[in-house]
BALOBA-1460 file (C-alpha; in Angstrom, 3 decimals):
// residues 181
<rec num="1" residu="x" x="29.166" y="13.230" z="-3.292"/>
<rec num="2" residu="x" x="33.203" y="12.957" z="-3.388"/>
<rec num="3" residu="x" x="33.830" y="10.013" z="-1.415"/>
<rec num="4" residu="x" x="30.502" y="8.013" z="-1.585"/>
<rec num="5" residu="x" x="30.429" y="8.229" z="-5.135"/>
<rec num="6" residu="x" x="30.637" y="4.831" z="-6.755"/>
<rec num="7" residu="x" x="31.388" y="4.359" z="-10.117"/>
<rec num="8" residu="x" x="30.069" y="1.253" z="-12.001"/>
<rec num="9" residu="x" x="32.362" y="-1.312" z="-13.769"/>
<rec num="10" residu="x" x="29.963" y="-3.755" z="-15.199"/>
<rec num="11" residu="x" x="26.506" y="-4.822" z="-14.795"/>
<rec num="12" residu="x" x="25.541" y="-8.401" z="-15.067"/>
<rec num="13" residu="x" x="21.705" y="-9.621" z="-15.283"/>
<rec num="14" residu="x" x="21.837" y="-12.516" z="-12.691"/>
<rec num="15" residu="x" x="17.811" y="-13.203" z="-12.897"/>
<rec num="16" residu="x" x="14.872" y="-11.349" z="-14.978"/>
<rec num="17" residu="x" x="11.367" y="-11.721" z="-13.050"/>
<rec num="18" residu="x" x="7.767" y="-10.422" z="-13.186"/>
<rec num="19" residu="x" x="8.150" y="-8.788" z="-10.408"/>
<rec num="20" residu="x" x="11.461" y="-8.178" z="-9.750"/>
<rec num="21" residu="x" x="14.957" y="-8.879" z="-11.227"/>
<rec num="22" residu="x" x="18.550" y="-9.346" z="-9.782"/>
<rec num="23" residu="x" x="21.718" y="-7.955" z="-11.102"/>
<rec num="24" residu="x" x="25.235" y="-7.756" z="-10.322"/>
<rec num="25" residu="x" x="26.796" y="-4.636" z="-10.238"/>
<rec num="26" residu="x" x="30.953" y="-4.039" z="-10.051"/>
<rec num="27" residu="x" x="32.008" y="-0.732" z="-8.632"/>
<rec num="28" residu="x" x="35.040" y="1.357" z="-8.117"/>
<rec num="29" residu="x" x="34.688" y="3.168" z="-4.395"/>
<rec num="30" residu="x" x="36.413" y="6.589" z="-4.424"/>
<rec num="31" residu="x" x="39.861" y="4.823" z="-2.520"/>
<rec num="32" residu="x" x="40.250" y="2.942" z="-5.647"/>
<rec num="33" residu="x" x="38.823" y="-0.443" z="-4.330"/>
<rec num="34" residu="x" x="36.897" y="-2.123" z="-6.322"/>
<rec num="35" residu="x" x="33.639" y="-4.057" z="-5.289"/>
<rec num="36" residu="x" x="30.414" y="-5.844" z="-5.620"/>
<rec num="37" residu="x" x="26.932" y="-5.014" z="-5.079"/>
<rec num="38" residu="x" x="24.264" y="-7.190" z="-5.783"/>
<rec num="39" residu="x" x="20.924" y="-5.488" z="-6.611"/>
<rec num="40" residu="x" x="17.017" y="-6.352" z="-6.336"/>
<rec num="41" residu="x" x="15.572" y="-3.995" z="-9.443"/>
<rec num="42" residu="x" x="11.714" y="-3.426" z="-8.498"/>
<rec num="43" residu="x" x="9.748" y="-1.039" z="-10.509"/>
<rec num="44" residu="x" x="8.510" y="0.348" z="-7.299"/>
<rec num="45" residu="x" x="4.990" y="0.563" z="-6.011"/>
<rec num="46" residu="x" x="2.323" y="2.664" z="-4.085"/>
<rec num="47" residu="x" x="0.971" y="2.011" z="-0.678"/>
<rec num="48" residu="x" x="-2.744" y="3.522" z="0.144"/>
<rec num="49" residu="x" x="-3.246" y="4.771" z="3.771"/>
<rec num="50" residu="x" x="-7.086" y="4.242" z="3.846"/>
<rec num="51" residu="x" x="-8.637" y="6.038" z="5.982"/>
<rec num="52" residu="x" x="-12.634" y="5.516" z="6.863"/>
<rec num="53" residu="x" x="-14.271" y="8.085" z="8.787"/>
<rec num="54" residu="x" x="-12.890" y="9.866" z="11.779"/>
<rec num="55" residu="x" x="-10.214" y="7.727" z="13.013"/>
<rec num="56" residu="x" x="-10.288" y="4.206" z="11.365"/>
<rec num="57" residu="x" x="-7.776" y="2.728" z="9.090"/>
<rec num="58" residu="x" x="-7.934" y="-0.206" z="6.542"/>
<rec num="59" residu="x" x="-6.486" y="-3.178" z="6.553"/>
<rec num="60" residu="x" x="-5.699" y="-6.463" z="5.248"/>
<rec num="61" residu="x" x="-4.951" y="-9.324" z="6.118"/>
<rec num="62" residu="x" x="-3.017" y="-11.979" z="4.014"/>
<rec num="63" residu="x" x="-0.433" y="-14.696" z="4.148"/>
<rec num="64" residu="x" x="2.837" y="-13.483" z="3.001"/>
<rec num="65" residu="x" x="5.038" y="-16.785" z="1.757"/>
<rec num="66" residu="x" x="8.457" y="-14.329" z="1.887"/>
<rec num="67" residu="x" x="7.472" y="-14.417" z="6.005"/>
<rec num="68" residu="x" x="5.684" y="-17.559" z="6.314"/>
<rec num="69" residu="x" x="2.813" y="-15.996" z="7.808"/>
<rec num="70" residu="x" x="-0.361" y="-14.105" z="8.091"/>
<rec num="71" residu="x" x="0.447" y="-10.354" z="8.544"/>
<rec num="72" residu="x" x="-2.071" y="-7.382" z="8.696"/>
<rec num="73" residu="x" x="-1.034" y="-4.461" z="6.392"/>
<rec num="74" residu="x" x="-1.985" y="-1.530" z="4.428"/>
<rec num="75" residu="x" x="-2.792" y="-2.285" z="0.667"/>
<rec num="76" residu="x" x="-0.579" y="-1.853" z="-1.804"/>
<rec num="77" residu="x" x="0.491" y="-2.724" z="-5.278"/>
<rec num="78" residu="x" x="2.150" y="-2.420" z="-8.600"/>
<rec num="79" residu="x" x="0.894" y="0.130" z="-11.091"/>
<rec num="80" residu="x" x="0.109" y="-1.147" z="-14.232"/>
<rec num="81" residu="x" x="2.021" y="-0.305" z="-17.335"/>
<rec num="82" residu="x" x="0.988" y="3.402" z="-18.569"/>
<rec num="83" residu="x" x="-0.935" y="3.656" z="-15.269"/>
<rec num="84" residu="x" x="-0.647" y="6.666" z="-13.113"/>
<rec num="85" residu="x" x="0.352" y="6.293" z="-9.832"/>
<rec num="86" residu="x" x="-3.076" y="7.729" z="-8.123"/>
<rec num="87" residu="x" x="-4.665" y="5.756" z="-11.078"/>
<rec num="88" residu="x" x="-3.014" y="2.583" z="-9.256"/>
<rec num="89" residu="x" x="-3.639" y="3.805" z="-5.793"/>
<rec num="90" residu="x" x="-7.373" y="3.755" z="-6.264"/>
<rec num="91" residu="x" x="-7.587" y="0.858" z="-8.287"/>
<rec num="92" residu="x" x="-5.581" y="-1.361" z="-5.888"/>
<rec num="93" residu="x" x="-7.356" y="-0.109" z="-2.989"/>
<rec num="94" residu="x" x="-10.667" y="-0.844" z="-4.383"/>
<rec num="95" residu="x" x="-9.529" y="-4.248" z="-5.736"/>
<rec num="96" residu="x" x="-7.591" y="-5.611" z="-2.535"/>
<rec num="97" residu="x" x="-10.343" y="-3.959" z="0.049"/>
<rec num="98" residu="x" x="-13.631" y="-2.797" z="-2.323"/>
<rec num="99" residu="x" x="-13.701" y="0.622" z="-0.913"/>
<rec num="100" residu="x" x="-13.347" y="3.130" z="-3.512"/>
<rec num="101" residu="x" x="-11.381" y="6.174" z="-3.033"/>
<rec num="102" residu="x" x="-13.071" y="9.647" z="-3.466"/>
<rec num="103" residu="x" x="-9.540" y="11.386" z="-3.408"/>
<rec num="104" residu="x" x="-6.097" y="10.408" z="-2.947"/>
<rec num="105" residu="x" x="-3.174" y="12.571" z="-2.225"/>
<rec num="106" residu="x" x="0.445" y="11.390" z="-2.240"/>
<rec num="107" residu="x" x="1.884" y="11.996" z="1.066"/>
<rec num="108" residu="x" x="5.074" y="10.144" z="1.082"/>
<rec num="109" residu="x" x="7.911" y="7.804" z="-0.987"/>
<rec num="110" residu="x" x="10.732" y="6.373" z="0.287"/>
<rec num="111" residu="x" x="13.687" y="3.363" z="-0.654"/>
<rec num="112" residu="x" x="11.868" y="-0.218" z="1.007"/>
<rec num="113" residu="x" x="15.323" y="-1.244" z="1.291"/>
<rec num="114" residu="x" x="18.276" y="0.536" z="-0.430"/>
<rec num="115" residu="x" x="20.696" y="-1.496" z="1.067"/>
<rec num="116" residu="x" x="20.081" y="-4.554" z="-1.688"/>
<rec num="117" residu="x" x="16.707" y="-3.172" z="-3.924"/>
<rec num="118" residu="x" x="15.633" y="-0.097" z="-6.145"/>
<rec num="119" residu="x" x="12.262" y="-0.261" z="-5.099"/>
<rec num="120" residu="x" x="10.473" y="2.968" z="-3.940"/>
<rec num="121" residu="x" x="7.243" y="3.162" z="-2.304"/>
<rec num="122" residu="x" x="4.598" y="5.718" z="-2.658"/>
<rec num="123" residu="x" x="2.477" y="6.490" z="-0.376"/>
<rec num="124" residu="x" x="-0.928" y="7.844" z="-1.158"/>
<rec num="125" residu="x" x="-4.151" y="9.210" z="2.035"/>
<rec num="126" residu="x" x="-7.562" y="7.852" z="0.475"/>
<rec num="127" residu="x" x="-10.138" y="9.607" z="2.118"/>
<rec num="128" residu="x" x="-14.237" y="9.976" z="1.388"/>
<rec num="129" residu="x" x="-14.314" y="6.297" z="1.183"/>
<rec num="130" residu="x" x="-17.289" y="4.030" z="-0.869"/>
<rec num="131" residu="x" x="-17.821" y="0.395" z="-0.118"/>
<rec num="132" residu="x" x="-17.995" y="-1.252" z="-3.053"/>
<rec num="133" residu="x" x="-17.145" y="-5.135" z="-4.335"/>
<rec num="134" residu="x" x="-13.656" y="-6.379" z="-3.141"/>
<rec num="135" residu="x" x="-11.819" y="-7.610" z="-6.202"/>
<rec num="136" residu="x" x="-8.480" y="-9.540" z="-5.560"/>
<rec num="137" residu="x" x="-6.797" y="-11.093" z="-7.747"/>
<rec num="138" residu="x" x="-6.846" y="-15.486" z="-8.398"/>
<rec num="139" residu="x" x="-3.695" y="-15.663" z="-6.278"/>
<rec num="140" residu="x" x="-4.854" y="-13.870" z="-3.350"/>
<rec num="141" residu="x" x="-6.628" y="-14.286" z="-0.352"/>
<rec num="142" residu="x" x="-7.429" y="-11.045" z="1.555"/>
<rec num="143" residu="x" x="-9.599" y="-10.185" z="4.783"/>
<rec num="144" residu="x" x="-10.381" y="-6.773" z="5.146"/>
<rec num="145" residu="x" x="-10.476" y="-5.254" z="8.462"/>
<rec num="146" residu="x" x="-11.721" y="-1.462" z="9.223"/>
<rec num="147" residu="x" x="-10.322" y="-0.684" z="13.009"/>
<rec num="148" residu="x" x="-9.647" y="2.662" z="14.639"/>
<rec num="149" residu="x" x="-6.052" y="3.925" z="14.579"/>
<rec num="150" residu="x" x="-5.467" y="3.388" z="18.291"/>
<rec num="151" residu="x" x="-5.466" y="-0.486" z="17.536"/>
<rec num="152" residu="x" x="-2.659" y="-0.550" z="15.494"/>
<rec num="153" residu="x" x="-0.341" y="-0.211" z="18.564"/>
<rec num="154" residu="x" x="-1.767" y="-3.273" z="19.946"/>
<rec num="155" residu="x" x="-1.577" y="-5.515" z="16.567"/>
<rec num="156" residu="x" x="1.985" y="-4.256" z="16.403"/>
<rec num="157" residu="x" x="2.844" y="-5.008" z="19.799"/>
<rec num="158" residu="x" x="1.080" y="-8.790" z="19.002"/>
<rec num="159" residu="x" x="3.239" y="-8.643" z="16.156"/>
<rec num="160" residu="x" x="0.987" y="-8.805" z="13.664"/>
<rec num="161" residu="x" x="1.984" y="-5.683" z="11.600"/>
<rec num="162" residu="x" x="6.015" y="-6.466" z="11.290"/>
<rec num="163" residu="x" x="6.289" y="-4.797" z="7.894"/>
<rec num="164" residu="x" x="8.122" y="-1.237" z="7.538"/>
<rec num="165" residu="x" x="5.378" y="0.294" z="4.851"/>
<rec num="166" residu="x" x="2.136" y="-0.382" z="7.312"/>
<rec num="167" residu="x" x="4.504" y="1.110" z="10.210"/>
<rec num="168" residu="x" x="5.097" y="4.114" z="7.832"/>
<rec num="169" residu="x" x="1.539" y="4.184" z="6.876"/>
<rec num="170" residu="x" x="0.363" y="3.819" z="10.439"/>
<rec num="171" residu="x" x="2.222" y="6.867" z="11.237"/>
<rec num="172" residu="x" x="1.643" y="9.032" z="8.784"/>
<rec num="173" residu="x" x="-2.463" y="7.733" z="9.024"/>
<rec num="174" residu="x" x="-1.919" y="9.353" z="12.907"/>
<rec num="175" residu="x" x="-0.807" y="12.656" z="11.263"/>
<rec num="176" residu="x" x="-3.539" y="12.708" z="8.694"/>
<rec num="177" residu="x" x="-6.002" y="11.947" z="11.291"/>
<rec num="178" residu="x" x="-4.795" y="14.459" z="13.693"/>
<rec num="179" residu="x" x="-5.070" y="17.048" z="10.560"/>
<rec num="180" residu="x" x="-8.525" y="16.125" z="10.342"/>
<rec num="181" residu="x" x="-9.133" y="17.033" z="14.013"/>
């Protein structure tokens, strides 16, 4: 790593959450500068690419306070503590949407945004789909929409899918799909 390595100084808890918490973090770059980062700690969470029959996806839409706004995107979730992350997958599926998953197979993870957080994402193709009872939790509000992949480009273009994990999901849905072909 030579000159990208970045050794830490001190940490310092700023904010403990929930969900997430923030710390401070003072580094030494490799010129002998020192610095600060500021960093989102997230325990990460998995993202289910739903996919109902030949060429439909599943969605959901929901207000999202941090955007002000309804948005359409792909479930996801935290896993619960000692939960397995395909235990998680199917669970939040079938809670945010009611379908239940017959398999799921992780297909992806990636940083949401290592510029500032730790979180990771991991993404998971549910396939052989059963509708069953949609089971949000008290704090949300969630419409469920099954449409076929080809819309997506439209509801992006409306700008009504703006976040990076349902663009991911979208495209990796296309792949999957195409696989299935």
């Amino acid at each position: 790593m030579g000159k990208f390595k970045e050794k830490t100084l001190k940490k310092r808890r700023i904010y403990k959450g929930r969900i997430v918490s923030l710390r401070e973090d003072t580094v030494k770059l490799s010129t002998g500068r020192v610095a600060k980062r500021e960093i989102v700690e997230h325990k990460g969470a998995v993202a289910i690419i739903a996919i109902c029959g030949k060429d439909k996806i599943v969605l959901v839409k929901q207000f999202r306070k941090p955007a002000d706004r309804v948005l359409y995107e792909i479930p996801a979730g935290l896993a619960n503590k000692g939960e397995s992350d395909p235990a998680a997958a199917k669970r939040e599926l079938e809670e945010e949407t009611g379908f239940l998953a017959g398999r799921v197979k992780k297909v992806f993870e990636g940083y949401s945004s290592p510029g500032y957080s730790t979180e990771v994402i991991k993404f998971f193709v549910a396939t052989n789909l059963k509708k069953t009872k949609q089971r949000s939790d008290d704090d949300e509000l969630i419409d469920v929409m099954v449409i076929p992949i080809r819309s997506c480009s439209s509801l992006i273009k409306k700008g009504m899918i703006k976040d990076n994990k349902t663009l991911i999901g979208i495209m990796l849905a296309q792949k999957a799909i195409k696989k299935k072909a």
